[in-house]
C-alpha positions in Angstrom: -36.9 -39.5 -94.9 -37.6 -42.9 -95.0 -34.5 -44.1 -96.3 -31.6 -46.3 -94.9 -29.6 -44.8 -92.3 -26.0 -44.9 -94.0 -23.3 -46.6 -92.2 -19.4 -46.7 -91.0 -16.9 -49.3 -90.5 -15.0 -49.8 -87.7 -11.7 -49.0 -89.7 -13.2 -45.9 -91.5 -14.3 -44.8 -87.9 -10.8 -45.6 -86.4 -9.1 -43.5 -89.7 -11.1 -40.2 -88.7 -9.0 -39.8 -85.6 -12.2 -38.5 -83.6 -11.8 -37.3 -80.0 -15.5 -37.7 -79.4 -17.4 -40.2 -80.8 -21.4 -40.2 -80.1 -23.5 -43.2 -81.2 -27.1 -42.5 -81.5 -28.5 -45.5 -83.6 -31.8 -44.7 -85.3 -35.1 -46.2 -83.6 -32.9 -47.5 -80.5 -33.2 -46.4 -77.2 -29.6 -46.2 -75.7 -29.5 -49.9 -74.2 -30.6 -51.6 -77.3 -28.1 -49.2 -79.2 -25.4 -50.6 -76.6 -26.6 -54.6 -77.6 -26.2 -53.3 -81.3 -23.0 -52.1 -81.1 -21.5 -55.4 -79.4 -23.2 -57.3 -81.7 -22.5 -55.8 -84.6 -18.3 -54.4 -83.4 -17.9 -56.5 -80.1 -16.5 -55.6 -76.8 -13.3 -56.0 -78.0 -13.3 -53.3 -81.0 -16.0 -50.9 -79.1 -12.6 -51.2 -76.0 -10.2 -50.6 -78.1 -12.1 -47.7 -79.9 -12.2 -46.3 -76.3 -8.7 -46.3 -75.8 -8.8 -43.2 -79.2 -11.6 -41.8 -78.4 -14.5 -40.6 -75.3 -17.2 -42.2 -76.3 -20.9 -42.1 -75.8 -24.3 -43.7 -76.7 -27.5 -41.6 -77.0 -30.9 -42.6 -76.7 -31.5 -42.4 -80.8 -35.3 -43.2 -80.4 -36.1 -40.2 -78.1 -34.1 -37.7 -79.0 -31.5 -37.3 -81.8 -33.3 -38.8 -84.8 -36.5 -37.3 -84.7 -37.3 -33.7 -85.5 -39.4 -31.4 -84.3 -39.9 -30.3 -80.1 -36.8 -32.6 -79.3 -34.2 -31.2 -81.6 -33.3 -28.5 -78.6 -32.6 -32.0 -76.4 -30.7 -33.1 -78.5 -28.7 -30.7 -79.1 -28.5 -30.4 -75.1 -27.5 -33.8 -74.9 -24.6 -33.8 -77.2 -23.5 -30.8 -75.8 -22.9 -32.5 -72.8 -21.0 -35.2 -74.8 -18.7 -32.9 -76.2 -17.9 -30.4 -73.9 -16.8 -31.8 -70.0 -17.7 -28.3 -69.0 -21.5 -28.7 -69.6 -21.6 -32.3 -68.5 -24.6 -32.8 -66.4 -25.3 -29.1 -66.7 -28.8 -30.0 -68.9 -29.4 -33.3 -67.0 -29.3 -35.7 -69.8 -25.4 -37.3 -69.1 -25.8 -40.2 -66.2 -29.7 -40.8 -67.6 -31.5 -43.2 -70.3 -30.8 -40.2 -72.8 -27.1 -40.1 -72.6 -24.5 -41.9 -71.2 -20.3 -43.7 -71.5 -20.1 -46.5 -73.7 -19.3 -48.2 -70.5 -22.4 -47.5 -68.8 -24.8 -48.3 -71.9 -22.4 -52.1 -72.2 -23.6 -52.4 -68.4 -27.1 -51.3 -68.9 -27.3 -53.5 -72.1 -28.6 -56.8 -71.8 -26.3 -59.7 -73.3 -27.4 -62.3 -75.6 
């Protein structure tokens, strides 16, 4: 604990071939998780990493990277993500906790 949160590139991300891809940045709630992303990929990579993949942000802060009473949310919430079946079905997909990549973008503010 305490340490730096290892990262990906784009390409290395794009070389996996995933068919889900879930981005739950640690410390960030899921709009300032979106602003990251543009910032740090753009809108033109995070598009085309859309075109390979369903993507998703999660509210990082809340639930995903902290332990403890959360971890059943989390595990809730990317559920959801990854199976269409269950989408909705624990209430976290459509809300601050989950959501498209598209939806976060429009959520996120720009600047």
């Amino acid at each position: 604990s305490g340490g730096a949160t290892p990262s990906i590139s784009y390409q290395s991300l794009l070389d996996s071939k995933p068919d889900v891809v879930i981005f739950a940045l640690c410390g960030f709630g899921l709009t300032r998780a979106a602003s990251e992303l543009l910032n740090s990929w753009g809108e033109e990579q995070l598009r085309d990493l859309q075109k390979k993949a369903t993507v998703y942000v999660v509210d990082g802060n809340y639930l995903v990277n902290r332990s403890g009473p959360r971890l059943t949310e989390s595990a809730e919430a990317i559920a959801e993500a990854i199976h269409i079946d269950l989408r909705g079905h624990f209430g976290h997909y459509g809300t601050d906790f989950l959501c498209s990549l598209d939806d976060a973008i429009n959520m996120a503010p720009r600047g």
